[in-house]
C-alpha positions in Angstrom: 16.3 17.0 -137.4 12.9 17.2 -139.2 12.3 19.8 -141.7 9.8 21.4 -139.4 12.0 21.7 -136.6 14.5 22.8 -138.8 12.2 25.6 -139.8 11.7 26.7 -136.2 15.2 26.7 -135.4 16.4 28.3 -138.3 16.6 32.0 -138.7 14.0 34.1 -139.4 12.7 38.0 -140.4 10.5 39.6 -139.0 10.0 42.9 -141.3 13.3 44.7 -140.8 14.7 42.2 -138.0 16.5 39.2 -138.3 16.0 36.8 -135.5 18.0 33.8 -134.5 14.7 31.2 -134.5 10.5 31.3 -134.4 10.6 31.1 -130.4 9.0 34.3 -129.1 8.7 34.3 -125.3 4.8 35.6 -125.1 4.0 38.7 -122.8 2.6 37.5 -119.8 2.6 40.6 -117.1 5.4 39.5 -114.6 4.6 41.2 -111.5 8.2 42.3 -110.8 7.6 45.9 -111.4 7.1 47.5 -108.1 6.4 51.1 -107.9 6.6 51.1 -112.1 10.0 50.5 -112.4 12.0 47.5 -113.5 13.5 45.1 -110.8 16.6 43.2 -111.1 14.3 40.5 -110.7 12.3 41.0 -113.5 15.8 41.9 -116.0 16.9 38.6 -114.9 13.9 36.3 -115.6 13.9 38.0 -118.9 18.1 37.2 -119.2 17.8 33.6 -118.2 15.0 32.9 -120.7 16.9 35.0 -123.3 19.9 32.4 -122.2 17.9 29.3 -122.8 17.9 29.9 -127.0 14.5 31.9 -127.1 14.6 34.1 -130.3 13.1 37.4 -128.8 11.5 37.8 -125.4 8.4 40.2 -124.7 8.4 42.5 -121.8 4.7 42.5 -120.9 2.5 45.3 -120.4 4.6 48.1 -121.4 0.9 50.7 -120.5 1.1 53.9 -123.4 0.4 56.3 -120.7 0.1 56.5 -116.2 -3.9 55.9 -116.4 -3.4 52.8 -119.0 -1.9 50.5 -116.1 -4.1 48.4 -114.5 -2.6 48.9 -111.4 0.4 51.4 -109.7 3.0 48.2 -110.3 2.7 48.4 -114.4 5.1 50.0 -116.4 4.4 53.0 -118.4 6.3 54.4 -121.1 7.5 57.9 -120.0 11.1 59.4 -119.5 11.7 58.5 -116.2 12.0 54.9 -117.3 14.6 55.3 -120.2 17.7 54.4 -118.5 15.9 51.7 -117.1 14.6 50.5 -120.1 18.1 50.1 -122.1 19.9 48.7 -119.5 17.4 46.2 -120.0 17.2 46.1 -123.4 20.9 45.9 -123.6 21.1 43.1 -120.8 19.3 41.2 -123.5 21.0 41.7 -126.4 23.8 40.3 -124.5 22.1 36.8 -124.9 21.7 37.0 -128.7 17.9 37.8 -127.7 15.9 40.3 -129.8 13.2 42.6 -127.1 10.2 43.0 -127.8 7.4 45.4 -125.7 3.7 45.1 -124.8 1.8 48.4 -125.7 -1.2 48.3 -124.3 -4.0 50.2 -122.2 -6.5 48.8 -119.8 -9.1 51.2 -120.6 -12.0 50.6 -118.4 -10.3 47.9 -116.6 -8.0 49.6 -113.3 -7.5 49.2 -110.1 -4.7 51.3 -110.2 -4.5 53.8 -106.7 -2.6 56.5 -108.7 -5.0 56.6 -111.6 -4.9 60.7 -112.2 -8.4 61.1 -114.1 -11.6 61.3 -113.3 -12.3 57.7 -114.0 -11.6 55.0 -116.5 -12.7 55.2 -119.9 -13.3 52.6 -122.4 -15.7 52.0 -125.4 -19.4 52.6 -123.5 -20.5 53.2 -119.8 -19.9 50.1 -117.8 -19.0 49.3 -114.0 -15.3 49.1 -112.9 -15.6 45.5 -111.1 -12.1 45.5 -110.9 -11.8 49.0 -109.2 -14.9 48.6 -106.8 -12.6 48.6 -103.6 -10.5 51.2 -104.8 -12.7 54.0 -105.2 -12.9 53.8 -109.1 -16.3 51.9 -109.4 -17.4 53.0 -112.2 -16.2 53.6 -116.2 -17.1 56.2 -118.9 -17.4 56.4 -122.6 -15.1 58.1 -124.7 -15.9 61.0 -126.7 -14.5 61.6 -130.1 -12.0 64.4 -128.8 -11.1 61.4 -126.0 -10.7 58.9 -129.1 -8.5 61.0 -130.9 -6.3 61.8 -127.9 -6.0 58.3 -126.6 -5.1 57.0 -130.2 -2.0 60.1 -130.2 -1.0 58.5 -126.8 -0.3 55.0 -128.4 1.7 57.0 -131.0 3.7 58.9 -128.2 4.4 55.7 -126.4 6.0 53.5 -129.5 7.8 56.2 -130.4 9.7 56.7 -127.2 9.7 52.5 -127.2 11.1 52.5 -130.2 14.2 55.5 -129.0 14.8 53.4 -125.9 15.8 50.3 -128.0 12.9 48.0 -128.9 13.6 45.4 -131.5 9.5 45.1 -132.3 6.2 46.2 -130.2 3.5 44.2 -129.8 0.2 46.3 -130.1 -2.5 44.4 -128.0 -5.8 44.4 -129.1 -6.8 41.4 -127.3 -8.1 40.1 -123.9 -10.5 42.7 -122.6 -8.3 45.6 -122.4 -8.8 49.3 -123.9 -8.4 48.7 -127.9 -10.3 45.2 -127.8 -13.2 46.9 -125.3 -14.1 48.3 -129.1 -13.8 45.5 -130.8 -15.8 43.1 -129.0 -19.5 43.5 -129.2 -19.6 42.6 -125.9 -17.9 45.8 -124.4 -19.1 48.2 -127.1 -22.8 49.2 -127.3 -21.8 52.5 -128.8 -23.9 54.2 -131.8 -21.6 56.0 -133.6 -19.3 55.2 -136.6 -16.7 53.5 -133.4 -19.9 51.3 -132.7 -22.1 48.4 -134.3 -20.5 46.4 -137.1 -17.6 44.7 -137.3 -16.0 47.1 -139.9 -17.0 50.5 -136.9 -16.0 48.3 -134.1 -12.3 47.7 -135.9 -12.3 51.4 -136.4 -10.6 52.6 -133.1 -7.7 49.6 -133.2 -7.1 50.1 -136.8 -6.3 54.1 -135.7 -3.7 52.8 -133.2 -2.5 51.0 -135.3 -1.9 53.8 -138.1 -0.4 56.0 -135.4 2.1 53.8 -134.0 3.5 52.4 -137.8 3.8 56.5 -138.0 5.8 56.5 -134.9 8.3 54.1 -136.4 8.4 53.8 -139.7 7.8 50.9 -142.4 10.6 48.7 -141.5 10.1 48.7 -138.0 8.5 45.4 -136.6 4.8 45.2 -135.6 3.1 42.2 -134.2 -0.3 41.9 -132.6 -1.9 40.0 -130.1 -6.0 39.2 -130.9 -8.7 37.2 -129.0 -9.9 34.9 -131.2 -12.6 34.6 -128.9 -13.5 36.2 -126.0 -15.3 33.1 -124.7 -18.6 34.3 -123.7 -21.8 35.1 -125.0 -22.2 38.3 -127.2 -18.5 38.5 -127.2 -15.9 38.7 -130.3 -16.4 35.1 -131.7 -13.9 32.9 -133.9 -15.7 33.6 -137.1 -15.2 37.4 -136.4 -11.4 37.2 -135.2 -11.0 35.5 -139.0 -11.9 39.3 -140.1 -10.0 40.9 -137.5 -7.2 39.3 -138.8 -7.8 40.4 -142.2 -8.7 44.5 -141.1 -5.2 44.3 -139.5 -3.4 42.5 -142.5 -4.6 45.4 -144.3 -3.7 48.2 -142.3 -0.3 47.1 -142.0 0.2 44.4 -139.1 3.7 42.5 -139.8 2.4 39.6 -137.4 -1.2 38.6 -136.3 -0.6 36.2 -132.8 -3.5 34.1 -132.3 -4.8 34.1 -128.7 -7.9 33.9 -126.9 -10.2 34.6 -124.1 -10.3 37.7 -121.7 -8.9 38.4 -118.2 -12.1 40.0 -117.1 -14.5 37.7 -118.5 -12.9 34.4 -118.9 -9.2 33.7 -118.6 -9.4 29.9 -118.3 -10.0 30.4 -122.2 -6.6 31.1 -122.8 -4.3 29.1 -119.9 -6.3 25.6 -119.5 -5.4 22.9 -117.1 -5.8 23.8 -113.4 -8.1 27.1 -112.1 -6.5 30.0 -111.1 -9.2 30.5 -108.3 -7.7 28.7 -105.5 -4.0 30.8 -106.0 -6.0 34.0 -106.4 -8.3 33.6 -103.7 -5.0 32.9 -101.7 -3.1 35.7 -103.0 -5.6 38.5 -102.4 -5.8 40.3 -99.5 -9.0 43.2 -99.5 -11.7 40.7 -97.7 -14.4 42.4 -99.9 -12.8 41.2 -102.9 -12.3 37.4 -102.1 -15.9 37.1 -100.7 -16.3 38.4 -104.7 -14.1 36.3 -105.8 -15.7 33.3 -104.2 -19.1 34.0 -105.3 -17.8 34.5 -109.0 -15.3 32.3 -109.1 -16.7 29.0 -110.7 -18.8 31.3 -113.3 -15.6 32.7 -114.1 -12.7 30.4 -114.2 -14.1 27.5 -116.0 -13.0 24.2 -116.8 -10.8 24.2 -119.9 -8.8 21.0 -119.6 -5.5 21.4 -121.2 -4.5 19.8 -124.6 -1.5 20.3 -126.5 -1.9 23.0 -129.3 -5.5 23.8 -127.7 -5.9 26.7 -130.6 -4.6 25.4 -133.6 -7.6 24.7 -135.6 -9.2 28.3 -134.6 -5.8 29.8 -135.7 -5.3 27.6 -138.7 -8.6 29.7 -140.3 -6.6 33.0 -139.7 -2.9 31.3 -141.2 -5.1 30.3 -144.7 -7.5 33.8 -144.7 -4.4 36.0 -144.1 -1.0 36.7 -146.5 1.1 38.6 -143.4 2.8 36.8 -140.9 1.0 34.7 -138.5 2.2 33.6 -134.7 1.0 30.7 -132.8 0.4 30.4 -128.8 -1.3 28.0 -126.7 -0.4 24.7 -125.3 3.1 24.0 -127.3 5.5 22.2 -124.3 6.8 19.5 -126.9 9.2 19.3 -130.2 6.1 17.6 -131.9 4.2 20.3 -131.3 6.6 22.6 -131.8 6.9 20.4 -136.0 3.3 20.0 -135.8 3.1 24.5 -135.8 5.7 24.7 -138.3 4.6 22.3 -140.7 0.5 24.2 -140.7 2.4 27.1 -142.3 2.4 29.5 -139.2 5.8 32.1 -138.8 6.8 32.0 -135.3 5.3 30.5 -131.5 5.0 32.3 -128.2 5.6 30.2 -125.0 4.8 31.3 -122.0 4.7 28.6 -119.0 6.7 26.4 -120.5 9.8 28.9 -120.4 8.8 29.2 -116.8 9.1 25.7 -116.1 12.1 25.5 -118.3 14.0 28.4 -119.6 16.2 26.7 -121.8 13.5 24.7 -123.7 14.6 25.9 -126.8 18.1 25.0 -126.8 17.0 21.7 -125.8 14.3 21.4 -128.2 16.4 22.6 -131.2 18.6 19.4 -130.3 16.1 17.0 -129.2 13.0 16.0 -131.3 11.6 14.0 -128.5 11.8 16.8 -126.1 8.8 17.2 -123.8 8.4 20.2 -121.4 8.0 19.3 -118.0 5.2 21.9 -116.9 2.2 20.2 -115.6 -0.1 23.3 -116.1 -1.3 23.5 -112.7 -1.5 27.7 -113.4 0.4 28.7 -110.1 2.6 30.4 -111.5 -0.2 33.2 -113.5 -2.1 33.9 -109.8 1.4 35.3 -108.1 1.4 38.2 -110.3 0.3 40.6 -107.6 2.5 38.1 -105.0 5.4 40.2 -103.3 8.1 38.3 -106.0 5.9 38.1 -109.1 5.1 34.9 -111.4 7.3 32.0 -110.5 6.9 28.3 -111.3 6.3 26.7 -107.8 7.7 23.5 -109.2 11.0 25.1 -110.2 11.0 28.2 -108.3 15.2 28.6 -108.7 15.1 28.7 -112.0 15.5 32.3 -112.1 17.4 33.0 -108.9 19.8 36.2 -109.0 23.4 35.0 -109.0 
């Protein structure tokens, strides 16, 4: 095996936790979480890829509080979802898998039919063109008090993720939600000391990120997920994500994972290959919406063809500006990609579709230098996460069948 390989399927720490290799399944929101609560659906996609050799899995979107989901289907970290939560957590020990949880917040970004507040709040004023149809059209600006609060909340939440079982959280500060609607210039036109430059904007996510290494101590394992880009003009660009990564190295980040793009803005960033507009348009159902949809769509899913390791120069400026650990994601299906990480110095990789296609990729991988993943990125599987069943690749849809 080549020393590369060998590295990624070797094991590894990660702060305080020991895991078996650098394969981290990325959190990509499931859709098997009706009504909030976990499905045996969802524990047993999370199992089988656990199964297949992955080192730790992420359960995505784990919202710090009810008004943080984008929608009623989203977990949220509250008591009524502890027993849930370690039966799950325990179901994936049982694989040899380490668990890892999403913490996140969508800020001004919600369609969600229970939201309890007045409306959603993010960074600045700014319309709610997710929530148009459901009678949240519009978002408001945080006060300081507001800040404050909403910082405590992401504090409340990793500590009750942590007392449920969590091997690591994942703070994410990335892809147009609530902590990243600060950091992008984009989303934030505010004046005060949580507005303007860089070093301001970095202000609010560097709090949350205080108050959660609070919640669970030193030795506890904190990764987070940035956008090195948010891929449109005025937004976060790669020469600032360099910095990003360097304000989070210093206020205490264990891992920095190198993503990209934004789900409001532009999402094709981030998955390449085929659009997601003709599954979406096909999955949605409120006729206002699609005709939306449709008159957006080509402005907003753009053509990103896919390449193997699409971000790897981008993220190679983070691996040499920063000293903590540093994950990869984006477009690794192969063993030469997966030697080709390794040897440019970064820690560990998140796979996402690939897993999908093939949830014992890294068993096979580890064993096989020549392996190739057999996911032909045509994206189907990312628009079914508001489908009755979730995200499923249509190509090998039993891959995750309950037994």
């Amino acid at each position: 095996m080549p020393d590369p390989l060998q590295k990624c399927f070797s094991e590894a720490r990660l702060n305080g936790l020991t895991l078996r290799n650098r394969l981290i399944k990325a959190a990509t929101f499931e859709g098997k979480s009706k009504g909030g609560r976990i499905s045996p659906e969802l524990t047993r996609l999370h199992q089988r890829i656990g199964e297949g050799g992955v080192g730790m899995t992420t359960l995505a979107y784990c919202a710090a509080e009810a008004d943080g989901r984008i929608h009623e289907h989203m977990l949220y970290m509250h008591e009524g979802i502890r027993e849930d939560l370690e039966r799950f957590i325990a179901t994936m020990h049982a694989t040899g898998a380490k668990v890892s949880g999403q913490l996140g917040h969508c800020g001004n970004f919600s369609k969600n039919r229970e939201f309890r507040g007045k409306r959603p709040m993010g960074a600045s004023r700014a319309i709610n063109t997710l929530g148009l149809t459901y009678g949240l059209p519009f978002a408001g600006a945080l006060t300081k008090p507001q800040i404050r609060e909403r910082v405590a909340v992401f504090g409340r939440a990793a500590d009750f993720m942590k007392s449920v079982g969590f091997d690591a959280i994942e703070i994410h500060f990335g892809h147009g939600y609530a902590i990243s609607q600060f950091i992008s210039p984009r989303t934030n036109q505010r004046k005060d000391e949580y507005g303007g430059p860089l070093g301001n904007r970095m202000r609010f996510a560097l709090e949350v990120l205080d108050a959660v290494r609070r919640a669970v101590g030193d030795d506890f394992p904190l990764l987070g997920k940035i956008s090195m880009s948010d891929g449109v003009r005025g937004g976060t660009s790669y020469d600032d994500a360099v910095e990003i990564a360097a304000f989070l190295e210093k206020g205490g980040i264990d891992v920095i994972i190198c993503s990209g793009g934004t789900s409001s803005m532009n999402p094709m960033l981030l998955f390449r290959g085929d659009s997601l507009l003709p599954g979406l348009l096909k999955q949605e159902k409120n006729p206002i919406m699609k005709i939306g949809m449709k008159l957006v769509g080509p402005k907003l899913f753009r053509d990103y063809p896919y390449e193997e390791n699409y971000f790897l120069e981008q993220a190679k400026r983070i691996r040499e500006r920063v000293q903590c650990g540093v994950c990869y994601i984006g477009g690794v299906c192969t063993s030469e990609s997966i030697a080709t990480v390794m040897s440019e110095g970064f820690d560990f990789i998140q796979l996402g579709r690939g897993l999908l296609y093939d949830p014992d990729m890294p068993d096979r991988a580890a064993i096989d230098s020549g392996y190739k993943n057999g996911c032909s990125h045509c994206n189907e599987c990312a628009t079914l996460i508001d489908s009755d069943d979730g995200i499923l690749c249509v190509e090998q849809p039993v891959n995750f069948t309950l037994t």
